[in-house]
C-alpha positions in Angstrom: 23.7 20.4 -20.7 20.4 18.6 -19.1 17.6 21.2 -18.8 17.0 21.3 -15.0 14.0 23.1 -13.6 14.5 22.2 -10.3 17.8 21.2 -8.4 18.5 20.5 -4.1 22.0 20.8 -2.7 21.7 19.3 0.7 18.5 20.9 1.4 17.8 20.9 5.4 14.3 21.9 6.6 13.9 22.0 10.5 10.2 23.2 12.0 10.4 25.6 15.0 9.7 23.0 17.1 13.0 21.5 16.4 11.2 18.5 13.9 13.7 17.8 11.0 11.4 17.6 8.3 14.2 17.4 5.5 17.9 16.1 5.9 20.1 16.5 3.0 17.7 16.1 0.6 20.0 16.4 -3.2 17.7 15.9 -6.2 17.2 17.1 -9.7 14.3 17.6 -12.2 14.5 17.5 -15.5 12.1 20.5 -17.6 9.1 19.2 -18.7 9.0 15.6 -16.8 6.6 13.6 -15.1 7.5 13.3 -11.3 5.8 11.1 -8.7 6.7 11.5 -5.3 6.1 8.8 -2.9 6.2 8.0 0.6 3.9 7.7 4.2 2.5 10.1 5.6 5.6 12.6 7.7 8.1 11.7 4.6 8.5 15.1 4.5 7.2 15.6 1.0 5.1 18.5 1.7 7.5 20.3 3.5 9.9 19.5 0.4 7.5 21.1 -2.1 6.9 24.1 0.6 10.6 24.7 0.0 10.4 24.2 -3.9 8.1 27.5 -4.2 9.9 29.4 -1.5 6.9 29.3 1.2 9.3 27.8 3.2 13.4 28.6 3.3 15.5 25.9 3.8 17.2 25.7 7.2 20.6 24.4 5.5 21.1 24.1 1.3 20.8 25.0 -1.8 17.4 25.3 -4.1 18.0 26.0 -7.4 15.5 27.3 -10.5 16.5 27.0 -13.9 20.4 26.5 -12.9 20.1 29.8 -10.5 20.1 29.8 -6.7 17.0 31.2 -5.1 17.2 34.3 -3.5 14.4 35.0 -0.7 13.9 38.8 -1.4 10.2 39.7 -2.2 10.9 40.2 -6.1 12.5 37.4 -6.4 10.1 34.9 -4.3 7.4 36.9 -6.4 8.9 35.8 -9.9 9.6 32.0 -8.4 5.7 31.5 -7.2 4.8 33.0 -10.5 6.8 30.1 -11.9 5.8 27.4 -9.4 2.4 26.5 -8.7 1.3 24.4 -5.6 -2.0 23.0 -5.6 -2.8 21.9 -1.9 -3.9 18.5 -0.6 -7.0 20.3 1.2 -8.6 22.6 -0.7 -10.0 24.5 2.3 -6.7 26.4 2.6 -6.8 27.8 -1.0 -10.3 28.8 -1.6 -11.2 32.2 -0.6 -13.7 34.1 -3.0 -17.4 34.5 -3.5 -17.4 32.5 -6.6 -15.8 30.0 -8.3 -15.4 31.9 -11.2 -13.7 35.4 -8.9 -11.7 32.7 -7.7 -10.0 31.2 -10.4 -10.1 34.5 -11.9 -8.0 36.2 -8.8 -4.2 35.0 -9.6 -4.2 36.0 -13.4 -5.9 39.1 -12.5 -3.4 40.0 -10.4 -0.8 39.6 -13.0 -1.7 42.5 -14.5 -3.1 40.4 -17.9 -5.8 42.2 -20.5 -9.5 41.5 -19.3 -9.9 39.3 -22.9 -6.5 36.7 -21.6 -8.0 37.0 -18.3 -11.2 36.0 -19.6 -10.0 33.1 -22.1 -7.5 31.5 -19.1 -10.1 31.4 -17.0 -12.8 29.7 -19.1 -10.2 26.7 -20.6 -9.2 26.4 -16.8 -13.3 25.9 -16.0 -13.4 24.1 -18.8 -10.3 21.8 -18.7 -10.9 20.9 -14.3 -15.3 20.2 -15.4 -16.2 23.2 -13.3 -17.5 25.6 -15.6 -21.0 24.8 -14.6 -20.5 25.9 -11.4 -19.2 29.5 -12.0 -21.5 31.1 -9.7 -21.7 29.1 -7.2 -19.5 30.0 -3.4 -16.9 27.5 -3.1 -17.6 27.0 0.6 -20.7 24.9 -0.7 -19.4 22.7 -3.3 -18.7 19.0 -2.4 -14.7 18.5 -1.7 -14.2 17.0 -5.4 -16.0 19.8 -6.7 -13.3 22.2 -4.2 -10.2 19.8 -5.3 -10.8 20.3 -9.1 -11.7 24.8 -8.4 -8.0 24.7 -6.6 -6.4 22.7 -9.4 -8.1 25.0 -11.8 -6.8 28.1 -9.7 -3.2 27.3 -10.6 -3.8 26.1 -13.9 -5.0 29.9 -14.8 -1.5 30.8 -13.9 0.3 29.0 -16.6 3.3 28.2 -14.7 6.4 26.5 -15.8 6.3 23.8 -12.5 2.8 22.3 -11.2 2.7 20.2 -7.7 0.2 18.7 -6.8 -0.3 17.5 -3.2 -2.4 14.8 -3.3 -4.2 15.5 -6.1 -6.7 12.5 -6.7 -7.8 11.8 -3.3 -11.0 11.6 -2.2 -12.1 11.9 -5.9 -14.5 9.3 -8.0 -12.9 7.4 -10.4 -14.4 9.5 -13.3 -12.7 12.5 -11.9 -9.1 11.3 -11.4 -9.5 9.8 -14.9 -10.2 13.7 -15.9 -7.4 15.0 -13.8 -4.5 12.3 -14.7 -5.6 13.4 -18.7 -5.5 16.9 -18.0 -1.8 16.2 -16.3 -0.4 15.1 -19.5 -2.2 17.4 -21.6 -0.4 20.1 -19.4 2.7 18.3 -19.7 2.4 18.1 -23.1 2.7 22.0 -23.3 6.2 21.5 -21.9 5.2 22.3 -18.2 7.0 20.4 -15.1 4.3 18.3 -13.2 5.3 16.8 -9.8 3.0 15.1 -7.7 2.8 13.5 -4.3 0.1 9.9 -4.3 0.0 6.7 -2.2 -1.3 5.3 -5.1 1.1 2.9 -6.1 -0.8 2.0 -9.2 -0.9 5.9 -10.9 2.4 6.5 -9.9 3.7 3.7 -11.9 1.7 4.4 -14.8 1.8 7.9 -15.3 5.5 8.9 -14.1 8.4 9.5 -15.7 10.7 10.0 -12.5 9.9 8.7 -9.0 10.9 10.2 -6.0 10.8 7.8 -2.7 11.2 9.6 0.6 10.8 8.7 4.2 11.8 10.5 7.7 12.9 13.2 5.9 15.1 11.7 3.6 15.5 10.6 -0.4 16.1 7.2 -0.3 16.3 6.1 -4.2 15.2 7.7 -7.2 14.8 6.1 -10.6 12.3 5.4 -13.2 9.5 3.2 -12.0 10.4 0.0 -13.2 13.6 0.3 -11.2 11.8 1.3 -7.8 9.4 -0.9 -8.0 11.6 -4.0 -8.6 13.7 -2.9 -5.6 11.6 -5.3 -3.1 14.1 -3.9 -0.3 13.3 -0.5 -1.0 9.7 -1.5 -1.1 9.8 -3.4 2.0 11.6 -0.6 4.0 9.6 2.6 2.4 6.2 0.9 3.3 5.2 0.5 -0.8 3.3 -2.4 -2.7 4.5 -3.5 -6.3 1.7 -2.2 -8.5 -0.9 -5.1 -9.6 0.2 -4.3 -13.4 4.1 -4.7 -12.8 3.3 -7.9 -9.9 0.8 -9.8 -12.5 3.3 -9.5 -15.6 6.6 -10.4 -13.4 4.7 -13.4 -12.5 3.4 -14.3 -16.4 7.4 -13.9 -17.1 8.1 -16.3 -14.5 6.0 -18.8 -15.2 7.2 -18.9 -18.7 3.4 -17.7 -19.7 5.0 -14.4 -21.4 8.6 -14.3 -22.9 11.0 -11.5 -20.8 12.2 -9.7 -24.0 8.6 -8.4 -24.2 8.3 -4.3 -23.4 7.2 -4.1 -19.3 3.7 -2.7 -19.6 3.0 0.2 -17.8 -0.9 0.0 -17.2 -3.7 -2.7 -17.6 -4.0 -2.0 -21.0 -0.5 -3.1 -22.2 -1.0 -5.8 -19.9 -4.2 -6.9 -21.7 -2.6 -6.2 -25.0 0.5 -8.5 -24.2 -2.5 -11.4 -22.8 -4.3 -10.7 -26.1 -0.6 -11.6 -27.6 -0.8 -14.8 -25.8 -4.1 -16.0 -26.8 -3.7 -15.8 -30.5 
């Protein structure tokens, strides 16, 4: 039997203003995988991962965690967001304390942990997100980087089975999404679920195991990335580019410059290794 985490049956989300945000959204996620979700902005995808953790409760369907239907009682939403972390595209909303380190040290606090776990998950968290010089400092006055990586690092202290991340890399330097894409698959690594919303093409080809293209609400194909991002309908329709690593080695193949049988490279330095190939 396939280890799924997390599982949709028709899931239906309608806002109070009567907006459909979801419409019969059926998906599963395998423990432990690397998920990219992709689509413009109003897809839906927040709202989707809103449902995942139980902040929001499906107007219509079925979520599932670990094979079991959610139930929205308080113990049980408790246990699920203990489970499920959601790290927000705008930090604003999640960062509340005096200090960096009372904030990242609230959630694992709260779980009732000795002061020495509290104390070691809190510093790898610091350490791991490149905040730990900042400890002191209000998070009201850091730069939004400095804020994205304190909120990532505020979930991270939790441990949790799933990790989503809204947005993770945007508006940071390239140095820093570097630092946060490692950290991802060192997380993964652990055997932890890591779903993430981008618009960048380019990680979400690279990095993913699974992608997940929505738009008005709906899941319109799912598949590895290889398989979305040769769909040039689905690309067309869902507003998405074919990553520059994918478009420059279909057209080496074409032109006869590379042979097909070759292994699709996933980022610019399989490409180069395959061009190195070439050259010799």
């Amino acid at each position: 039997m396939t280890p799924y985490i997390l599982e949709t049956q028709d899931l239906e989300f309608k806002y109070d203003d009567g907006t459909f945000a979801l419409k019969g959204i059926s998906l599963k996620i395998e423990k432990g995988k690397k998920v990219a979700v992709l689509g413009s902005n109003g897809a839906g995808k927040s709202t989707l991962f809103l449902n995942f953790n139980g902040i929001l409760k499906p107007t219509k369907g079925k979520l599932l965690f670990k094979n079991k239907e959610v139930k929205y009682n308080h113990a049980s939403l408790f246990e699920l967001r203990k489970s499920i972390g959601i790290v927000f595209q705008d930090p604003e909303t999640q960062l509340f304390s005096s200090s960096v380190y009372q904030e990242v040290s609230f959630g694992p606090m709260n779980l009732k942990l000795s002061k020495n776990e509290v104390i070691e998950r809190v510093e790898k968290a610091l350490q791991d997100t490149g905040v730990s010089h900042l400890r002191k400092k209000p998070p009201h006055f850091l730069s939004y980087g400095q804020k994205k990586r304190v909120s990532i690092a505020d979930i991270l202290v939790m441990e949790p089975e799933v990790i989503i991340f809204d947005e993770p890399t945007a508006c940071l330097d390239p140095k820093h999404t570097l630092q946060i894409m490692k950290l991802f698959d060192t997380v993964r690594q652990k055997g932890t679920t890591v779903i993430m919303s981008t618009h960048d093409v380019e990680t979400a080809y690279s990095w993913a195991e699974q992608i997940l293209v929505m738009k008005d609400g709906l899941l319109v194909k799912e598949g590895a990335p290889e398989d979305i991002f040769r769909d040039e309908e689905l690309l067309n329709n869902a507003d998405l580019v074919k990553p520059f690593v994918l478009e420059t080695y279909d057209e080496l193949v074409k032109t006869g410059i590379i042979n097909s049988e070759t292994i699709t490279p996933r980022n610019k330095n399989d490409l180069f290794a395959l061009i190195q190939k070439i050259e010799k």
